[in-house]
C-alpha positions as CSV (number, residue, x, y, z in Angstrom):
1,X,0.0,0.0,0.0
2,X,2.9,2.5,1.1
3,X,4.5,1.8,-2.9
4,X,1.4,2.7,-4.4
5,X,0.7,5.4,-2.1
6,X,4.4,6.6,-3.3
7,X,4.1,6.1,-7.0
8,X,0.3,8.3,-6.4
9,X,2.6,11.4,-4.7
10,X,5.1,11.1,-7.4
11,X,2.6,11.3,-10.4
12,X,1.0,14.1,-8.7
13,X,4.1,15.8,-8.3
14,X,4.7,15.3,-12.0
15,X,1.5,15.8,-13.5
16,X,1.4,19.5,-11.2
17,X,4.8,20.6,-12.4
18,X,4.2,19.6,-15.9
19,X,0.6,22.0,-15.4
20,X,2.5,24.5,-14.0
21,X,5.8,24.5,-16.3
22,X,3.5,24.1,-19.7
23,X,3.5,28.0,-21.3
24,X,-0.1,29.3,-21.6
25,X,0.7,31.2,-24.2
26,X,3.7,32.8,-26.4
27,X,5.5,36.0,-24.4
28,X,6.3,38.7,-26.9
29,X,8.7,41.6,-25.6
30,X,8.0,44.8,-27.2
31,X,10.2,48.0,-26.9
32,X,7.7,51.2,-27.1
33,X,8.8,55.0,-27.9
34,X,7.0,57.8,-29.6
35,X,7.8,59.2,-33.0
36,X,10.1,60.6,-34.1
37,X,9.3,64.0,-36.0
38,X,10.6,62.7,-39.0
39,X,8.9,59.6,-39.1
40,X,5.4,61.0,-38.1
41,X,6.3,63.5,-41.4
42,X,7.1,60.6,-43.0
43,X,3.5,59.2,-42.5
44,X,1.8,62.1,-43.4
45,X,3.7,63.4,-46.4
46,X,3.3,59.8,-47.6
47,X,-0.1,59.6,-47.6
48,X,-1.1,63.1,-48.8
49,X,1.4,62.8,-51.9
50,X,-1.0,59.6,-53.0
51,X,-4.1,61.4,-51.9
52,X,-3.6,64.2,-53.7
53,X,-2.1,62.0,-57.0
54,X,-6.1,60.1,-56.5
55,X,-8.2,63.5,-56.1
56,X,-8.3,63.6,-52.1
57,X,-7.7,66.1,-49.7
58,X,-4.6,65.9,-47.3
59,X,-5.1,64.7,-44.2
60,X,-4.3,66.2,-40.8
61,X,-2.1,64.6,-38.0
62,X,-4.5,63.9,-34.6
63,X,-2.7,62.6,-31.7
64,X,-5.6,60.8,-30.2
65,X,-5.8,58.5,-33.5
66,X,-1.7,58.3,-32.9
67,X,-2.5,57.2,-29.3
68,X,-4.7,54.4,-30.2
69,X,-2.5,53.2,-32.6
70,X,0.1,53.1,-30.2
71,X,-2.2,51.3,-27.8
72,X,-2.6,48.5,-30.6
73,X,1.2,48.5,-31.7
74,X,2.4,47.7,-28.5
75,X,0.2,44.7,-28.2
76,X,2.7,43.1,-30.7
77,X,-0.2,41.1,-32.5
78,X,0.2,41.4,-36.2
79,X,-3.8,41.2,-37.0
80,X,-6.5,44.2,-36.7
81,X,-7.3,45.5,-33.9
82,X,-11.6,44.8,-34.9
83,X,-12.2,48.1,-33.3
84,X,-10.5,47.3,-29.7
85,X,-8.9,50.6,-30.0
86,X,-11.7,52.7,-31.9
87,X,-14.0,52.7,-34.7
88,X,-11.2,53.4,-36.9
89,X,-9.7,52.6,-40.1
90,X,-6.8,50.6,-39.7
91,X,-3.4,49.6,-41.9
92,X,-0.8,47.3,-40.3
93,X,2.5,46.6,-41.6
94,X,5.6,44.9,-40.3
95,X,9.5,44.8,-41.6
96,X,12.6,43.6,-40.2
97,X,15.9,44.5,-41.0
98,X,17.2,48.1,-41.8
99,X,15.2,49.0,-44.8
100,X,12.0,47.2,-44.4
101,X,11.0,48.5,-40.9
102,X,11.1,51.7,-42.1
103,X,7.6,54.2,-42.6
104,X,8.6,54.5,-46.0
105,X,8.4,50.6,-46.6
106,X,5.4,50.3,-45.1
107,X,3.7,53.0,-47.0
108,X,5.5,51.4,-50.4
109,X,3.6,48.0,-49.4
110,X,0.4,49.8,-48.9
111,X,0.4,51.8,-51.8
112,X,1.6,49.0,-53.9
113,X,-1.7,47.8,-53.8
114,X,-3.2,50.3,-56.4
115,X,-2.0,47.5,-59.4
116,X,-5.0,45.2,-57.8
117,X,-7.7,48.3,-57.7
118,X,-10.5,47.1,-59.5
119,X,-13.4,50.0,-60.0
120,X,-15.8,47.5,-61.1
121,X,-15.1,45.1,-58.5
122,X,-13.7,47.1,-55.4
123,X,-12.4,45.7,-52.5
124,X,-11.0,47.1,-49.3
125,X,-7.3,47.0,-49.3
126,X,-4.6,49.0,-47.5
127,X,-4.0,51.3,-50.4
128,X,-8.3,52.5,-50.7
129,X,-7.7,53.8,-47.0
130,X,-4.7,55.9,-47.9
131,X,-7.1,57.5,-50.7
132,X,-10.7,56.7,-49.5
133,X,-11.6,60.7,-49.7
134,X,-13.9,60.6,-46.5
135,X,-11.2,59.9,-44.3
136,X,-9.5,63.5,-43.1
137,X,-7.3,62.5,-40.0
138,X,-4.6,59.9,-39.1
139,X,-2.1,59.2,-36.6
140,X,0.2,56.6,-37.1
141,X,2.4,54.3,-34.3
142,X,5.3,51.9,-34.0
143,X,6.3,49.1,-31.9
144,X,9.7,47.2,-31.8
145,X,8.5,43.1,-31.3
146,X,9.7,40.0,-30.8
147,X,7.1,37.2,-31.7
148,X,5.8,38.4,-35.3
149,X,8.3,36.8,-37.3
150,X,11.0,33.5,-36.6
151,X,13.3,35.0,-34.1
152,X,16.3,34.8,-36.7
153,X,15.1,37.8,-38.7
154,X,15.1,39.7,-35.4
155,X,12.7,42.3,-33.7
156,X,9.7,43.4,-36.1
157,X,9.2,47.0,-36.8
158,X,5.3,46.7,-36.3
159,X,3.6,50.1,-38.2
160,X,-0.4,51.0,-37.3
161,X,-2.3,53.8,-38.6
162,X,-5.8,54.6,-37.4
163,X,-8.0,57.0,-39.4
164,X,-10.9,58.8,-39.1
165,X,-13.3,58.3,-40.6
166,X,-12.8,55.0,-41.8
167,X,-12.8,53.8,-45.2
168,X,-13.2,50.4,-46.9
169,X,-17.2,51.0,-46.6
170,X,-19.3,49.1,-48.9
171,X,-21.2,50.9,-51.3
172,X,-18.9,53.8,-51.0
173,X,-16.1,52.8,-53.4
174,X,-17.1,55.1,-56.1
175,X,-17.3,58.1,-54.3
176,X,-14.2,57.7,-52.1
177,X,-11.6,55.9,-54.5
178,X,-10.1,57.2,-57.2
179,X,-8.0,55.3,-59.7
């Protein structure tokens, strides 16, 4: 009786280390700052220099928009926030390396997406946010994480721009995208 009543403690002992010891979940470090001026010029320039090459109006800078998409960025979870931060447009990007984290690659990737702008059949992409000619104000954030990509690229550069008001509406293509 005293053996089995050993080998019971002994798989309990196990069996509770082995709950405790198994990760819940991934960890993912981040490394949070503001923007720079240059980079937050970077955004805005950016987007305006498209706008204005697809009929819309530049946009304005609002730091409340820049807040919430540092709240998102810091979360270090490269998929859309589905309004957690605001009922906001949204464009995520992330880069590694010393080019591709960059604003500039980020807005490149975005705006890329013009070649697969179909008038007759429109569908939301990053690129008909930049343009979408209802949308006046954006703020823009970045986070530094690990956990985006395999850890032998390094720390992702994770980019998030909110805007106000959101594009990407159904029905509204025609009026608010411009080839």
């Amino acid at each position: 009786m005293s053996h089995l009543l050993s080998l019971f403690t002994l798989f309990f002992a196990l069996f509770t280390l082995q709950a405790f010891a198994t990760p819940v979940g991934e960890l993912v470090q981040l490394q949070s700052r503001a923007l720079n001026a240059a980079e937050k010029t970077a955004y805005l320039d950016g987007h305006n220099k498209l706008r204005a090459k697809h009929g819309a109006k530049a946009l304005t800078w609002n730091n409340n928009l820049q807040a919430a998409a540092q709240k998102w960025a810091d979360k270090c979870q490269f998929k859309h926030s589905g309004g957690a931060v605001g009922a906001f447009g949204e464009n995520l990007y992330a880069g590694t390396g010393t080019e591709l984290g960059k604003v500039k690659a980020a807005l490149a990737s975005w705006s890329s997406e013009v070649k697969d702008y179909n008038p007759s059949s429109p569908k939301a992409s990053h690129f008909t946010q930049m343009v979408w000619k209802s949308t006046t104000q954006i703020g823009c954030a970045i986070a530094s994480c690990d956990g985006i990509f395999d850890p032998k690229y390094g720390k992702a550069r994770f980019h998030v721009c909110e805007y106000k008001s959101p594009g990407n509406v159904s029905g509204q293509y025609g009026s608010n995208v411009q080839k």
